[in-house]
Each structure stands twice: as C-alpha cells, then as structure tokens.
N, CA, C and O of each residue as an XYZ file, in Angstrom:
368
protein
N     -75.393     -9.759     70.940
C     -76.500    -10.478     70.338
C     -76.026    -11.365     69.186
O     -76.730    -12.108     68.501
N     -74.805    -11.171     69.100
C     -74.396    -11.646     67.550
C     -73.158    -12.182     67.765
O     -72.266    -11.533     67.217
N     -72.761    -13.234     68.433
C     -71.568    -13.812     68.834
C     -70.583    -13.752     67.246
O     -69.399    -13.424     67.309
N     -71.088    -14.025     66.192
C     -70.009    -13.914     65.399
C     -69.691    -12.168     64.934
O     -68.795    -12.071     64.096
N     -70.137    -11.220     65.254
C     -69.740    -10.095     65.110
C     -68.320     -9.687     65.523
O     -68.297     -8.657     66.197
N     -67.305    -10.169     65.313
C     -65.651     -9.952     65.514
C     -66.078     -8.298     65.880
O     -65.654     -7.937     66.977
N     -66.672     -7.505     65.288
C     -66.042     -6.029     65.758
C     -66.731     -5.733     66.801
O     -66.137     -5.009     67.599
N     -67.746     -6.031     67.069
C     -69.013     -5.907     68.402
C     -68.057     -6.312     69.517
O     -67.673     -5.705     70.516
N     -67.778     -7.593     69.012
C     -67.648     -8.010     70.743
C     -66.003     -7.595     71.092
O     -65.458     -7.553     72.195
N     -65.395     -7.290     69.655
C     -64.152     -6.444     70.478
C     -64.191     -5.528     71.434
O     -63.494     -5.408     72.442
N     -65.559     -4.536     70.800
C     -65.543     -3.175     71.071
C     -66.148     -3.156     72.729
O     -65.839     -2.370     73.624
N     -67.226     -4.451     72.781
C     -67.545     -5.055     73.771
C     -66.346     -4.845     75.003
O     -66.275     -3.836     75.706
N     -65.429     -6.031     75.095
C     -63.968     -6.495     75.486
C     -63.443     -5.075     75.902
O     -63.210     -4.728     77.060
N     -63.300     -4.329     74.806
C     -62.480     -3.015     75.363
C     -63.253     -1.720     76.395
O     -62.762     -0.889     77.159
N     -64.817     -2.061     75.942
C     -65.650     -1.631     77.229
C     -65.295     -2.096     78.542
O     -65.051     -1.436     79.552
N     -65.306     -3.226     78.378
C     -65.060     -4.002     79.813
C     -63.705     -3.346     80.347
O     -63.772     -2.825     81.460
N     -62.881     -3.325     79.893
C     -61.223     -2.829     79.927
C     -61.412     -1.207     80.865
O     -60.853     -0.836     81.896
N     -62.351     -0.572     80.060
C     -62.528      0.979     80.461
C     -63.433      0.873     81.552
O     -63.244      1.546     82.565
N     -64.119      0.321     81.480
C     -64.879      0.542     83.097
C     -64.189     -0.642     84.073
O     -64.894     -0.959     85.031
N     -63.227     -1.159     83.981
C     -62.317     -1.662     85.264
C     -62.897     -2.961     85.077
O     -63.306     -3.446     86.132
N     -63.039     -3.594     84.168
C     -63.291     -5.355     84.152
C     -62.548     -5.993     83.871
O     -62.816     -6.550     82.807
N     -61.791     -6.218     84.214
C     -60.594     -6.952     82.898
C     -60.734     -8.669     82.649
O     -60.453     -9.345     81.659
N     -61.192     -8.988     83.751
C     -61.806    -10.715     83.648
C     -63.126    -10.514     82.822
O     -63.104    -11.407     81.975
N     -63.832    -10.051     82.725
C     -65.353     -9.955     81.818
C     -64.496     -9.390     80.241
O     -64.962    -10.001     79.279
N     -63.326     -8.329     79.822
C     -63.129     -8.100     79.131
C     -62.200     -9.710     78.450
O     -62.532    -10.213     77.377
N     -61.081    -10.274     79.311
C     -61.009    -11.998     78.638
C     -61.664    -12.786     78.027
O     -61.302    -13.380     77.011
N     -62.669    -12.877     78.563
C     -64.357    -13.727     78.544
C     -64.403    -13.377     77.488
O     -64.532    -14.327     76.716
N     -64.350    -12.179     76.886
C     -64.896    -11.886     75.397
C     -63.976    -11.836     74.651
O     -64.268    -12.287     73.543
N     -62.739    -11.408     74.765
C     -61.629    -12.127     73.497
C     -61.317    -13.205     74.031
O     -60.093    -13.196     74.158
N     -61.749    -14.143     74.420
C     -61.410    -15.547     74.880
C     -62.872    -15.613     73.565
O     -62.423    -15.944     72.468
N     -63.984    -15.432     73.553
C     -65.058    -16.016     73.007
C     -65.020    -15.164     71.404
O     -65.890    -15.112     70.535
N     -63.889    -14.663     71.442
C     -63.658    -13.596     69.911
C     -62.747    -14.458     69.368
O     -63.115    -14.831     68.254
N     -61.679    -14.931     69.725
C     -60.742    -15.937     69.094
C     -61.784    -17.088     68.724
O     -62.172    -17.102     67.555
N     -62.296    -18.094     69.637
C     -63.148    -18.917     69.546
C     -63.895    -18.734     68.266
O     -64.183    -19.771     67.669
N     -64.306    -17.443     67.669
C     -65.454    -17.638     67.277
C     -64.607    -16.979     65.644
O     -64.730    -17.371     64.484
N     -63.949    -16.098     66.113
C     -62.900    -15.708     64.789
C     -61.465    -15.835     65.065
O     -60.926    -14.800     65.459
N     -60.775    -16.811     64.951
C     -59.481    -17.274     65.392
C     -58.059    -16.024     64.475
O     -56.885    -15.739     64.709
N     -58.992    -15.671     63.519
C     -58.080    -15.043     62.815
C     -57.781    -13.094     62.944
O     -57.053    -12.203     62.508
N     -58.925    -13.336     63.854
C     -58.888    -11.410     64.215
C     -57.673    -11.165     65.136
O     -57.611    -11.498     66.319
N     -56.745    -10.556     64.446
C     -55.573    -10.375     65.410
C     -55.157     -9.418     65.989
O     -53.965     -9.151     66.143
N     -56.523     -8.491     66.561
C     -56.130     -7.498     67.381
C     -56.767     -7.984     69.283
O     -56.694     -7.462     70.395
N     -57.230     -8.982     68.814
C     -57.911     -9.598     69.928
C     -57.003    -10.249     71.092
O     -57.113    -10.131     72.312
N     -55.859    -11.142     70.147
C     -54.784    -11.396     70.896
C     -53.823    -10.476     71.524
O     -53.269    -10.651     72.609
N     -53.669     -9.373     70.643
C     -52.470     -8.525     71.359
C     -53.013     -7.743     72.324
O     -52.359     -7.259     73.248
N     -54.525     -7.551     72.105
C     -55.034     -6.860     73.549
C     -55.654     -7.612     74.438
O     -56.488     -7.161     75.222
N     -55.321     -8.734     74.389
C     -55.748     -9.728     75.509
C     -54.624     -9.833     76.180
O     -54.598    -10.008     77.398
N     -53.466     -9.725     75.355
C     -52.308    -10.271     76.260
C     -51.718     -8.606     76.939
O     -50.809     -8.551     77.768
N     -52.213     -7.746     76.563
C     -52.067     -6.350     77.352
C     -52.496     -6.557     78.405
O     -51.781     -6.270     79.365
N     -53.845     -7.145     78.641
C     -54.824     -7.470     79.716
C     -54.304     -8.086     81.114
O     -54.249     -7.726     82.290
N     -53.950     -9.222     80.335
C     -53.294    -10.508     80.863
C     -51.888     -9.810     81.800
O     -51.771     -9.953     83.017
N     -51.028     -9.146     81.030
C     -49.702     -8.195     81.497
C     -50.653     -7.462     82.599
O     -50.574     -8.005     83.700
N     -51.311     -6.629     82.554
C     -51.943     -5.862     83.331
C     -52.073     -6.460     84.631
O     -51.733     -5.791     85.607
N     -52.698     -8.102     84.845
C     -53.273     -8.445     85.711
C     -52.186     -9.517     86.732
O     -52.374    -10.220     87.725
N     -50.866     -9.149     85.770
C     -49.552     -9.872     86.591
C     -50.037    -11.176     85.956
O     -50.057    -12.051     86.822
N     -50.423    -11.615     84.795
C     -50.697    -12.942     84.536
C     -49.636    -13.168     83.358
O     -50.083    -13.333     82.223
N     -48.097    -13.186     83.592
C     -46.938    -13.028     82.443
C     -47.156    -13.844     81.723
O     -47.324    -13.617     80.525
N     -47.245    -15.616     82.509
C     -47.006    -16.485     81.454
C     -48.019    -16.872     80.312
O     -47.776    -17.438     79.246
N     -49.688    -16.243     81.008
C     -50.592    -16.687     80.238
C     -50.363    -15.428     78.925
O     -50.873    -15.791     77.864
N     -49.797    -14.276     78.882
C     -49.885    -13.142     78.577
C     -48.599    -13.633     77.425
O     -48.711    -13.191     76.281
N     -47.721    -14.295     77.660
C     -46.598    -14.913     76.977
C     -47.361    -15.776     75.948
O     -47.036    -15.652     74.767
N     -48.363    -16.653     76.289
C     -48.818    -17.626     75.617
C     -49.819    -17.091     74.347
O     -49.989    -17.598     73.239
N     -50.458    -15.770     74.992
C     -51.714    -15.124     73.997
C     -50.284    -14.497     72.620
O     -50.117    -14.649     71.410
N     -49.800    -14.024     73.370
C     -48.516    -13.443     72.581
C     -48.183    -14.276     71.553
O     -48.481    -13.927     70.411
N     -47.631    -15.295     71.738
C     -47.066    -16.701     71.172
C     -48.596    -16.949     69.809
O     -48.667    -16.697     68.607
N     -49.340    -17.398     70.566
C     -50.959    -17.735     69.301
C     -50.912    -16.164     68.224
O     -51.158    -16.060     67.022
N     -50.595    -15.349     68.993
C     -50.967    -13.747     67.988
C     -49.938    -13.701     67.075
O     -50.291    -13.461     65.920
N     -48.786    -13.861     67.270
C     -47.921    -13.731     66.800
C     -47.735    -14.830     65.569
O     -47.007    -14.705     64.584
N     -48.257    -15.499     65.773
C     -48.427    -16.996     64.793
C     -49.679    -16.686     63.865
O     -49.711    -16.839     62.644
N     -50.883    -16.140     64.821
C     -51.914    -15.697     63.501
C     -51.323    -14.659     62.780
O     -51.226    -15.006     61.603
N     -50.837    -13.412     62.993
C     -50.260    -12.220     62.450
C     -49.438    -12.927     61.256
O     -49.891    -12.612     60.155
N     -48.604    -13.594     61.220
C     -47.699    -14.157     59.933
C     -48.900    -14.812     59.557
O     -48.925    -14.491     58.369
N     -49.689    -15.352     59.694
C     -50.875    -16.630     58.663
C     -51.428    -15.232     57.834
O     -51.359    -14.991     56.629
N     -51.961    -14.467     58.864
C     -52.732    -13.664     58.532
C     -52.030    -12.074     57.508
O     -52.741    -11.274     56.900
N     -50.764    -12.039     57.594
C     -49.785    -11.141     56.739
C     -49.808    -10.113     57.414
O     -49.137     -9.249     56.849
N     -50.468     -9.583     58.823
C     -50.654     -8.820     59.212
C     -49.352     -7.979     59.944
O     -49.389     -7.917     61.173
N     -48.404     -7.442     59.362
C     -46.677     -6.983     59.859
C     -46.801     -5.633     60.988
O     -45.846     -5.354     61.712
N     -47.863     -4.992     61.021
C     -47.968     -4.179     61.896
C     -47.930     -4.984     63.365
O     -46.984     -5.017     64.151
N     -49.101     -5.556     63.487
C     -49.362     -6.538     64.886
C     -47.861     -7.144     65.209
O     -47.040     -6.908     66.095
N     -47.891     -8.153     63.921
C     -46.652     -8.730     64.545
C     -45.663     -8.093     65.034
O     -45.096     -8.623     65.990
N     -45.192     -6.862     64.567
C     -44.118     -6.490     64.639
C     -44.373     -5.636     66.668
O     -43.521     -5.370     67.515
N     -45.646     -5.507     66.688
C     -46.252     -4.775     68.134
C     -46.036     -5.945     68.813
O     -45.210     -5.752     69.704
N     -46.519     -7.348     68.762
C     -46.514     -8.257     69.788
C     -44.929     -9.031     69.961
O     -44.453     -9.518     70.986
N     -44.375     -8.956     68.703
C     -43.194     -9.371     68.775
C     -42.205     -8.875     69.826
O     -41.425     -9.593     70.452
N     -42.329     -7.647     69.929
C     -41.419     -6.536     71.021
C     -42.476     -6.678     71.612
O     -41.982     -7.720     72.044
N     -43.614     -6.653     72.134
C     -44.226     -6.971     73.658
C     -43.593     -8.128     74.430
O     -43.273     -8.087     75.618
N     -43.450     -9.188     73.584
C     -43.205    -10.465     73.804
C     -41.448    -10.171     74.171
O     -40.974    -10.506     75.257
N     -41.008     -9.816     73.594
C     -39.298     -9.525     74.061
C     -38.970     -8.732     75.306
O     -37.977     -8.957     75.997
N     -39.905     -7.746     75.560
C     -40.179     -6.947     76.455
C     -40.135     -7.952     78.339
O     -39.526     -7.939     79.409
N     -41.315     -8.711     77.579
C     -41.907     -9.863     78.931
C     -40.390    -10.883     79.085
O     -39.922    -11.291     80.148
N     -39.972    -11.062     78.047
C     -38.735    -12.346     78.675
C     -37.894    -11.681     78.949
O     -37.103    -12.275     79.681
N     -37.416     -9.971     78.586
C     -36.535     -9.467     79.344
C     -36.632     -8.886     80.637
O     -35.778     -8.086     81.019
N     -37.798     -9.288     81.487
C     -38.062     -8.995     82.660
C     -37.269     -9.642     83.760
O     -37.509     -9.371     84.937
C-alpha cells in the first residue's frame, strides 16, 4: 500500500522468494531500488535470486550496483557479502 515503505516491500520480495516466486519477488526489489536506491540489502538478495534462476550475468550486474551502493552507503558488512558473491560468480 505504501510503495515507499523500503521494509514492507522487502519483506514483501522475500515472501515471494518463500512461496516459490522468484519473478514476482524481482518485481519488488526491482520497484525497492527504484523507489529507495540506497537500501542495500535489496541488491544482494536480488542478485541471490537472479543466481538462483541461472540468470549469472544479470546477477553479476545487481552485484556490481550493490556493491557500489554499499561503499556510498559505508555499509562493510554487505559489501564485504557481495564482494565474495561476486568473486564466487567469475570463478565459475
């Protein structure tokens, strides 16, 4: 009901994830970045998603944007999670 609610529509996203949606769970961190570019748990579990669905390079790319908000944002935990996700995917 509240498109700018960053924690709603995460929690939203990760519903979708648990009952087997994973394209309806995109849709909503696709429309969570959009709407809060700076929430950076949105990216690293989008690009889990993305890995999940054999989609590497788009999953490379969410990686790449997260990893770039995480330093804006000072956030060293994330980064340091997507950073080795991301090393993980090119050592495939």
């Amino acid at each position: 009901m509240d498109p700018g609610n960053s924690f709603a529509r995460y929690g939203l996203a990760m519903e979708h994830i648990t009952k087997g949606n994973p394209e309806a769970a995109l849709s909503e961190f696709d429309a969570l970045i959009m709407h809060s570019p700076d929430y950076v748990p949105a990216y690293q579990m989008s690009a889990q998603t993305l890995v999940t669905l054999g989609r590497i390079d788009a999953a490379q790319q969410r990686l790449d944007e997260g990893i770039a908000t995480a330093q804006r944002t000072g956030n060293q935990h994330a980064l340091a999670e997507m950073s080795a996700m991301r090393e993980e995917l090119i050592s495939r």
